[in-house]
GUKOL-670574 format. One record per residue (C-alpha): z, x, y. Coordinates in steps of 0.001 Angstrom, whole numbers, padded with zeros to 6 digits, always signed. Example, Ala and Ser with C-alpha at 12.3 -4.5 7.8 and 13.67 -1.06 7.14 Angstrom:
REM residues 2
+007800+012300-004500
+007140+013670-001060
***
This chain:
REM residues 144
-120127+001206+080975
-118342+003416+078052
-117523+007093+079283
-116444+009920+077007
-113683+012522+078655
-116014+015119+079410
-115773+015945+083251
-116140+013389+085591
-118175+014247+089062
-119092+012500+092378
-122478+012112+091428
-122168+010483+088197
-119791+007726+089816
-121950+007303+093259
-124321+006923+089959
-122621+003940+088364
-121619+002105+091699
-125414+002316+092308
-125928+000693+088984
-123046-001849+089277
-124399-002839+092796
-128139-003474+091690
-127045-005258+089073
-125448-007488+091129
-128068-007876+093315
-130656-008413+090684
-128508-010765+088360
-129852-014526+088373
-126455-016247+087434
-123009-014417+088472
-120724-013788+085379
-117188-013575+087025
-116079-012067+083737
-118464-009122+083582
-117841-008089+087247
-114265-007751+087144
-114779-005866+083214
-117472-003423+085028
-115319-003425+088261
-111639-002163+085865
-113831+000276+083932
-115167+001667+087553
-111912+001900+088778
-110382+003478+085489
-113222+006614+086372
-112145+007034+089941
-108371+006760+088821
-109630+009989+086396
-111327+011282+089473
-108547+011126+091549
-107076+014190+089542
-109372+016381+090744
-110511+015018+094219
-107291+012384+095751
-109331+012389+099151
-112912+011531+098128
-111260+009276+095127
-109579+007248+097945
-113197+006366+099978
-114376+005175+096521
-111360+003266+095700
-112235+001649+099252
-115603+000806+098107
-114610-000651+095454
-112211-002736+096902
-114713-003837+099757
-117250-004940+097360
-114655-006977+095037
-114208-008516+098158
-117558-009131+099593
-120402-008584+096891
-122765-009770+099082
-122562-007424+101657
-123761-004694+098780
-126577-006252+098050
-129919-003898+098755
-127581-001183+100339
-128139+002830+098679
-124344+003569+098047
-125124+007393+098358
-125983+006783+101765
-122976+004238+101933
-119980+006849+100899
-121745+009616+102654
-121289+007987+105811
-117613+007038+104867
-116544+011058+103767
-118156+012047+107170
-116588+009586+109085
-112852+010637+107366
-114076+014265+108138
-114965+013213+111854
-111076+011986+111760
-109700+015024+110177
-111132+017801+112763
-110348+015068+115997
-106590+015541+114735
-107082+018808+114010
-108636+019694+117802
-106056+017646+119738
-103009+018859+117750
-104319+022686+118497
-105954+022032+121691
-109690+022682+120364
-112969+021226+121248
-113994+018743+118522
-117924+020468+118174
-115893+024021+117691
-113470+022828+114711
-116912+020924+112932
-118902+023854+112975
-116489+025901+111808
-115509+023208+109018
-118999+022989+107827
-119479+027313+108240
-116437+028400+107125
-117262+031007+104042
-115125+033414+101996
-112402+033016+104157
-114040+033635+107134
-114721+032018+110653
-118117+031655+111499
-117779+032397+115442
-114184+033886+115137
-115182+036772+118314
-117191+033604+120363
-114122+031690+119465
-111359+034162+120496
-113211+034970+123655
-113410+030973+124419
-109680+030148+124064
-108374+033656+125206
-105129+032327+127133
-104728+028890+125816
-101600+030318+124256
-099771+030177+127725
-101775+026438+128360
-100512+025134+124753
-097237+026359+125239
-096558+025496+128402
-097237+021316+127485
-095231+022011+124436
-092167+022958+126412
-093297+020107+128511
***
């Protein structure tokens, strides 16, 4: 699993868990020796990774902790699919702080997450209109 230091992206690492996982899966005889060498060379890449992305490099540090832990459970699985659901589900917590600390709906702060474009809101007048005099509401438990 040699790597040069040309610039390493998400896909080329979802890429190599892929690679590590099916060859566990397809492996006849476990060599304890060659996981945990493939397993410090996959987390040396995130580590690099983590420069550039800390967030996303966490979920895949968490992956790779979860399958030195339970190899089994990997077996078969499409680790695209895998991570995907795990960034979404850290988004998902993101925006619920993010709408209960501003008093938001939860659908509102998503689409706007996943629409947001040149530094603009995607339904800033629907928006406005919406929480027009939630000032007074916010401030008033704030005081509370």
């Amino acid at each position: 699993m040699a790597y040069s230091k040309f610039k390493i992206d998400f896909e080329y690492i979802v890429e190599l868990l892929q690679g590590f996982v099916d060859f566990l899966h397809e492996s006849d005889t476990f060599d304890k020796a060659e996981f945990e060498h493939k397993l410090i060379e996959l987390r040396k890449i995130v580590s690099e990774y983590a420069e550039d992305n800390p967030g996303l490099s966490d979920i895949l540090m968490q992956v790779l902790d979860e399958l030195e832990n339970d190899k089994i459970r990997f077996a078969g699985q499409d680790m695209s699919v895998l991570i995907n659901e795990m960034r979404y589900n850290a988004i998902d917590k993101e925006i619920e702080k993010f709408a209960v600390k501003w008093f938001v709906g939860f659908d509102d702060v998503k689409y706007e997450v996943f629409n947001f474009k040149d530094g603009e809101l995607a339904n800033e007048n629907k928006l406005a209109q919406k929480y027009a005099g939630m000032e007074d509401f916010g401030q008033s438990r704030i005081s509370a």
